[in-house]
C-alpha positions as CSV (number, residue, x, y, z in Angstrom):
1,X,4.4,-9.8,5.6
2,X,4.8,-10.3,9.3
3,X,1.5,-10.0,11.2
4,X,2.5,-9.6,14.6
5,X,4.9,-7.3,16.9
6,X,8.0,-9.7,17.3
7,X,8.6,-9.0,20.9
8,X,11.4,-11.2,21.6
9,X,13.3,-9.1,19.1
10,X,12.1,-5.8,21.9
11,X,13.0,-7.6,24.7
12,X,16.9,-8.7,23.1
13,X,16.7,-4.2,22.8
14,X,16.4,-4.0,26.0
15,X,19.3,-6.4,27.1
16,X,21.5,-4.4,24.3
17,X,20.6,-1.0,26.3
18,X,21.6,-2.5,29.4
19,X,24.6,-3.9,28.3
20,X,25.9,-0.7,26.7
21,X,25.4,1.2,30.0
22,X,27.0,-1.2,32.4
23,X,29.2,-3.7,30.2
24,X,32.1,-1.7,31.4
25,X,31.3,-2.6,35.0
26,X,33.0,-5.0,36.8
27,X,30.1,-6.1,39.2
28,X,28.0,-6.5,35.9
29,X,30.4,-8.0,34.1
30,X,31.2,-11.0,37.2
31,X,27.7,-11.6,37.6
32,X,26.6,-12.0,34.0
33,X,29.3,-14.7,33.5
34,X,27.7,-16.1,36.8
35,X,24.5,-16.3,35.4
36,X,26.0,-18.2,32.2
37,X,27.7,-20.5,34.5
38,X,31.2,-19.5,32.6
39,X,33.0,-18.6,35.4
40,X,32.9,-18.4,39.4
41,X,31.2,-16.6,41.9
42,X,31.3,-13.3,41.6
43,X,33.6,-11.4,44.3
44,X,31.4,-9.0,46.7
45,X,33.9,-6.6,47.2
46,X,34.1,-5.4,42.9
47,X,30.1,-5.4,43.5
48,X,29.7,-3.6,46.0
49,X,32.7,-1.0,44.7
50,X,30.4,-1.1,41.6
51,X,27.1,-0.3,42.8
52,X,28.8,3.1,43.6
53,X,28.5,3.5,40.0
54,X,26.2,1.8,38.7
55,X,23.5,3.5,41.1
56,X,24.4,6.7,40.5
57,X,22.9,9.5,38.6
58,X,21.9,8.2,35.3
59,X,23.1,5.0,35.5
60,X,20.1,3.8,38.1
61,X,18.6,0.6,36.8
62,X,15.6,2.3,37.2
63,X,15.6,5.1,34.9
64,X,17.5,2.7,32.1
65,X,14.5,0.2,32.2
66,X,12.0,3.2,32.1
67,X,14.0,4.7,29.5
68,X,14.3,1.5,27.5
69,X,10.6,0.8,27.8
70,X,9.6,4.1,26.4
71,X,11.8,3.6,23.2
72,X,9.9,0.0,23.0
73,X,6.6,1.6,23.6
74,X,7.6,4.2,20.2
75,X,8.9,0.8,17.9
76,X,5.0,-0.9,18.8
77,X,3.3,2.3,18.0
78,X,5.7,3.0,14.8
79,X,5.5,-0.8,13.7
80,X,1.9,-0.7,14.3
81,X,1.2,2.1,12.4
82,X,3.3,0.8,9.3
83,X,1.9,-2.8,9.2
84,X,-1.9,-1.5,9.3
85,X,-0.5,1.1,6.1
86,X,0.6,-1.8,4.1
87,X,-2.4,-4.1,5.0
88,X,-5.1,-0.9,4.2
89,X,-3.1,-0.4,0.7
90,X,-3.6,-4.2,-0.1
91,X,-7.1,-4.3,1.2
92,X,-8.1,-1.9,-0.8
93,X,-6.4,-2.9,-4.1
94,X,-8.1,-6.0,-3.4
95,X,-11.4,-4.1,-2.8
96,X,-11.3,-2.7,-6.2
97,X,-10.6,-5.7,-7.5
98,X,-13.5,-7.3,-6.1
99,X,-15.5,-4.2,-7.9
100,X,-13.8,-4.6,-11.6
101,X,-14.5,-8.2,-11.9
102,X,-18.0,-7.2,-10.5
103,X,-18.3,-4.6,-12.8
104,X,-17.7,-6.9,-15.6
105,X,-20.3,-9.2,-15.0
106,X,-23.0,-7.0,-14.8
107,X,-21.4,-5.1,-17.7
108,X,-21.3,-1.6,-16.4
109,X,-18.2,0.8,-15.6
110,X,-16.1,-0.1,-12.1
111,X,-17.1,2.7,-9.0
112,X,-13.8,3.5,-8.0
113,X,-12.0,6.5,-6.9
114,X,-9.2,7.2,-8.3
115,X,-6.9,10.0,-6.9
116,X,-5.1,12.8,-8.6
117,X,-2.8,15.2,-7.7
118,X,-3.7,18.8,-7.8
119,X,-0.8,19.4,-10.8
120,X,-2.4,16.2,-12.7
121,X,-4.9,15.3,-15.2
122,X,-6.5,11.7,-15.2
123,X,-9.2,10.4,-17.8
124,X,-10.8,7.4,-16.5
125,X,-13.7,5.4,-18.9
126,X,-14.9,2.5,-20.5
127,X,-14.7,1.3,-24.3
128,X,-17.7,-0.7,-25.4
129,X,-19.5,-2.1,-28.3
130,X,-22.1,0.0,-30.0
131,X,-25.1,-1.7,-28.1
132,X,-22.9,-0.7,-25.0
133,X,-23.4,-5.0,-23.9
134,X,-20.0,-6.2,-25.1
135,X,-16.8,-4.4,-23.5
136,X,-13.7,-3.4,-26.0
137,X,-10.4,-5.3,-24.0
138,X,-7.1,-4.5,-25.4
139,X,-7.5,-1.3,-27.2
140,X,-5.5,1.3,-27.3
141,X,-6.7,4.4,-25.9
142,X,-4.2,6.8,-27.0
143,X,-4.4,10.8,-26.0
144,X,-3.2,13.4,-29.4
145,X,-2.9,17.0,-29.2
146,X,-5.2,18.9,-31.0
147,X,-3.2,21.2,-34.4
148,X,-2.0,20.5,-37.6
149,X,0.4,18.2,-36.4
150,X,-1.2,16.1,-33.4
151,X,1.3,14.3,-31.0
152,X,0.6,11.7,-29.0
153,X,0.8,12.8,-25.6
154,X,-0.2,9.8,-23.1
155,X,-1.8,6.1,-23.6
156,X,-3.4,2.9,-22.3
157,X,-4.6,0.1,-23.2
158,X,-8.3,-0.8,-22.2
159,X,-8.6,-4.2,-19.4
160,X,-10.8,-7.1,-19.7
161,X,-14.2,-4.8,-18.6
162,X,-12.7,-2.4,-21.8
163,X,-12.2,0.1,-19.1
164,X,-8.9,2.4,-18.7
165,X,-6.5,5.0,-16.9
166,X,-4.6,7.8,-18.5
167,X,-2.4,10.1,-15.7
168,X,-0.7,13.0,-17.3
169,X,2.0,15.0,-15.0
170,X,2.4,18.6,-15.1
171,X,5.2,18.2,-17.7
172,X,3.0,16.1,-20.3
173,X,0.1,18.7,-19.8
174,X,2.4,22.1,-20.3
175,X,4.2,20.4,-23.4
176,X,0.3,20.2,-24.9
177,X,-2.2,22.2,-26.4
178,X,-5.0,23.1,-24.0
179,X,-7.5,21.0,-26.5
180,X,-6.8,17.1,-26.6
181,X,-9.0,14.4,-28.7
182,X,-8.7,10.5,-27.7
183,X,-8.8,7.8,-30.5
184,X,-8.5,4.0,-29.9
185,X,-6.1,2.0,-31.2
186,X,-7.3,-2.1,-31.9
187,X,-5.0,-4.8,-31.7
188,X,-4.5,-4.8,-35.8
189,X,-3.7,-1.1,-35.4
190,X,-6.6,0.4,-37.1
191,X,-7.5,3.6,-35.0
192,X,-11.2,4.4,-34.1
193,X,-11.5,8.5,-33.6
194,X,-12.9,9.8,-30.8
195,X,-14.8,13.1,-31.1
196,X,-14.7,14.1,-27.8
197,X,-12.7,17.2,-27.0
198,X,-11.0,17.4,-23.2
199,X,-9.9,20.9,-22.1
200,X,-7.5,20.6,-19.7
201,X,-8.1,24.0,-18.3
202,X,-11.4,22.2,-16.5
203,X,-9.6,18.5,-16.0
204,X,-6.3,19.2,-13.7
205,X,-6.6,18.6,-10.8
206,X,-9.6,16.2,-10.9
207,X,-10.5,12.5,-12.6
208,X,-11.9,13.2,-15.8
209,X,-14.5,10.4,-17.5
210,X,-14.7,9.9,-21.0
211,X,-17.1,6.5,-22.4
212,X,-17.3,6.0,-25.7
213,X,-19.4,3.5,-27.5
214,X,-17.3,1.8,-30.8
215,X,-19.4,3.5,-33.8
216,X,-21.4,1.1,-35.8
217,X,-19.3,1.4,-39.1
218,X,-16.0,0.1,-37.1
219,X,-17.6,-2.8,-35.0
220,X,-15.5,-5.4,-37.5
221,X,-12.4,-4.0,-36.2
222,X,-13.1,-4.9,-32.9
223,X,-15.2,-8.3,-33.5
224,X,-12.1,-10.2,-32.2
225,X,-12.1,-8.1,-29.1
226,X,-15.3,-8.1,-27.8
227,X,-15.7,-12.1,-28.7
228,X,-14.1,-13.7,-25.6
229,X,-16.5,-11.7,-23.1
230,X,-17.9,-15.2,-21.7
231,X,-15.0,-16.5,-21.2
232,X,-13.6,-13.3,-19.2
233,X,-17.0,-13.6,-17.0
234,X,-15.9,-16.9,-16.1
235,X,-12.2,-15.9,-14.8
236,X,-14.1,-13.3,-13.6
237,X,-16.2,-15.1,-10.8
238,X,-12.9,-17.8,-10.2
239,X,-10.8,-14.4,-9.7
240,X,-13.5,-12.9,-7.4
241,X,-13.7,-16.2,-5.2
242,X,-10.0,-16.0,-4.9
243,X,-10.2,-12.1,-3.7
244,X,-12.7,-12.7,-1.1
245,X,-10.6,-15.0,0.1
246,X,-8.0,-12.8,0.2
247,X,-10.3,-10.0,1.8
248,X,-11.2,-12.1,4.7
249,X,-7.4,-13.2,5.1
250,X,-6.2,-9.8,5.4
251,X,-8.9,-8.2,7.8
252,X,-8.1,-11.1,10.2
253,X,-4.6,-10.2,9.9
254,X,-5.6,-6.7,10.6
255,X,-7.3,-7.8,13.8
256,X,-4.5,-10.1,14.8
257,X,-1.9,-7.2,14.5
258,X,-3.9,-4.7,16.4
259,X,-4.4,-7.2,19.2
260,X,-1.1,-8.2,19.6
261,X,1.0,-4.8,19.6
262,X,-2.2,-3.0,22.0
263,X,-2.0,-6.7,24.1
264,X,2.5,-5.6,24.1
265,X,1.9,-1.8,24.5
266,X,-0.7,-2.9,27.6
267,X,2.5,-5.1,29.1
268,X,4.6,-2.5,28.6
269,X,3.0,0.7,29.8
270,X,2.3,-2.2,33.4
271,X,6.5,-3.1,33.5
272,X,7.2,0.9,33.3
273,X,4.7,1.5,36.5
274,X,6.2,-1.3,38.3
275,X,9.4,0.3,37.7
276,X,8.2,4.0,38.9
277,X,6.6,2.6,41.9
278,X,10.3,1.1,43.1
């Protein structure tokens, strides 16, 4: 991603303006092949027959530059605002980043807001081992309508801090009973039944979270999930050094492109009064 107002690509809008308004003029047109030495002098009689034109009304220089400065004053502002967008997105994707591998070495559930439409339901939570010291990775967490013949209606699958996301539309929730259960699906596909009721009367429109501990009598099925933990902690901390990294990278990048288009919108706003003072 660029970090920086490319002004030489302003300036050549400029020179594109001008040339549509006067390209037709002969004056303009003799002494820009002077200027790139293609031709010969230009002849002071078409020039000053020109100037007729080309200082009238509309056409005054003046009011062209002004006009073209303006419309490069709008691309800084509109760039500006679209390049810090993209950088404020990534910044805080990296952000919460930052706080999952945190959240996984000190073994706890990631603080993180997570936004949902008013039309939506989202369950958020975390899938651990009995004790609640071991996180449950790679499980599925899988949402079933309540009835005599339960459907499943959304799922996930549980990250290396055992922690997951399920975002249900307006269409999943209408199709549904207003009662849902969640159950957890292990790698081997033996499912672990959560007794927790949602009712998604009280949950749309807001993030829902559901933690569940792995009961005692089903901690074999996930033995093989909760067994790599160390090893996660490790990437963990070279993942985290890597996002800092990143982190810093991107605020100076946010610093850099805030200077440069206020340092272009500061030239340009001091051209445009040179231009209204003549």
């Amino acid at each position: 991603m660029a970090d920086s107002i490319d002004l030489r690509n302003l300036v050549k809008a400029v020179e594109e303006q001008i040339e549509a308004r006067f390209g037709s003029h002969l004056g303009y047109k003799q002494v820009k092949t002077a200027l790139e030495k293609k031709g010969g002098k230009p002849d002071p009689r078409a020039m000053i027959m020109d100037s007729r034109a080309v200082f009238a009304g509309d056409n005054k220089p003046v009011l062209l530059a002004a006009e073209a400065v303006d419309s490069l004053e709008r691309q800084v502002a509109a760039r500006k605002t679209e390049l810090l967008d993209a950088l404020d997105r990534n910044r805080r994707k990296v952000a919460a980043n930052i706080e999952k591998n945190r959240a996984l070495l000190e073994n706890r559930a990631a603080n993180i807001d997570h936004a949902v439409q008013a039309d939506e339901a989202m369950f958020v939570g975390r899938l651990a081992s009995e004790n609640g010291t071991q996180p449950v990775a790679g499980a599925k967490v899988v949402v079933r309508s309540s009835g005599a013949d339960p459907k499943i209606v959304a799922e996930a699958v549980t990250d290396a801090n055992g922690e997951y996301i399920i975002k249900m539309g307006a269409a999943e929730i209408e199709k549904t009973s207003k009662t849902l259960s969640i159950s957890y699906e292990t790698g081997d596909g033996a499912l672990i039944d959560e007794k927790k009721k949602i009712y998604l009367s009280s949950a749309v429109g807001t993030a829902k979270v559901i933690d569940a501990a792995v009961p005692e009598d089903k901690n074999d099925l996930v033995t093989d999930m909760v067994k790599a933990t160390d090893e996660r902690k490790q990437q963990a901390l070279l993942e985290m050094s890597e996002l800092k990294k990143t982190e810093a990278e991107l605020n100076q990048i946010i610093f850099r492109t805030r200077s440069s288009s206020d340092g272009i919108t500061r030239s340009l706003t001091a051209i445009k009064g040179l231009f209204v003072k003549s």
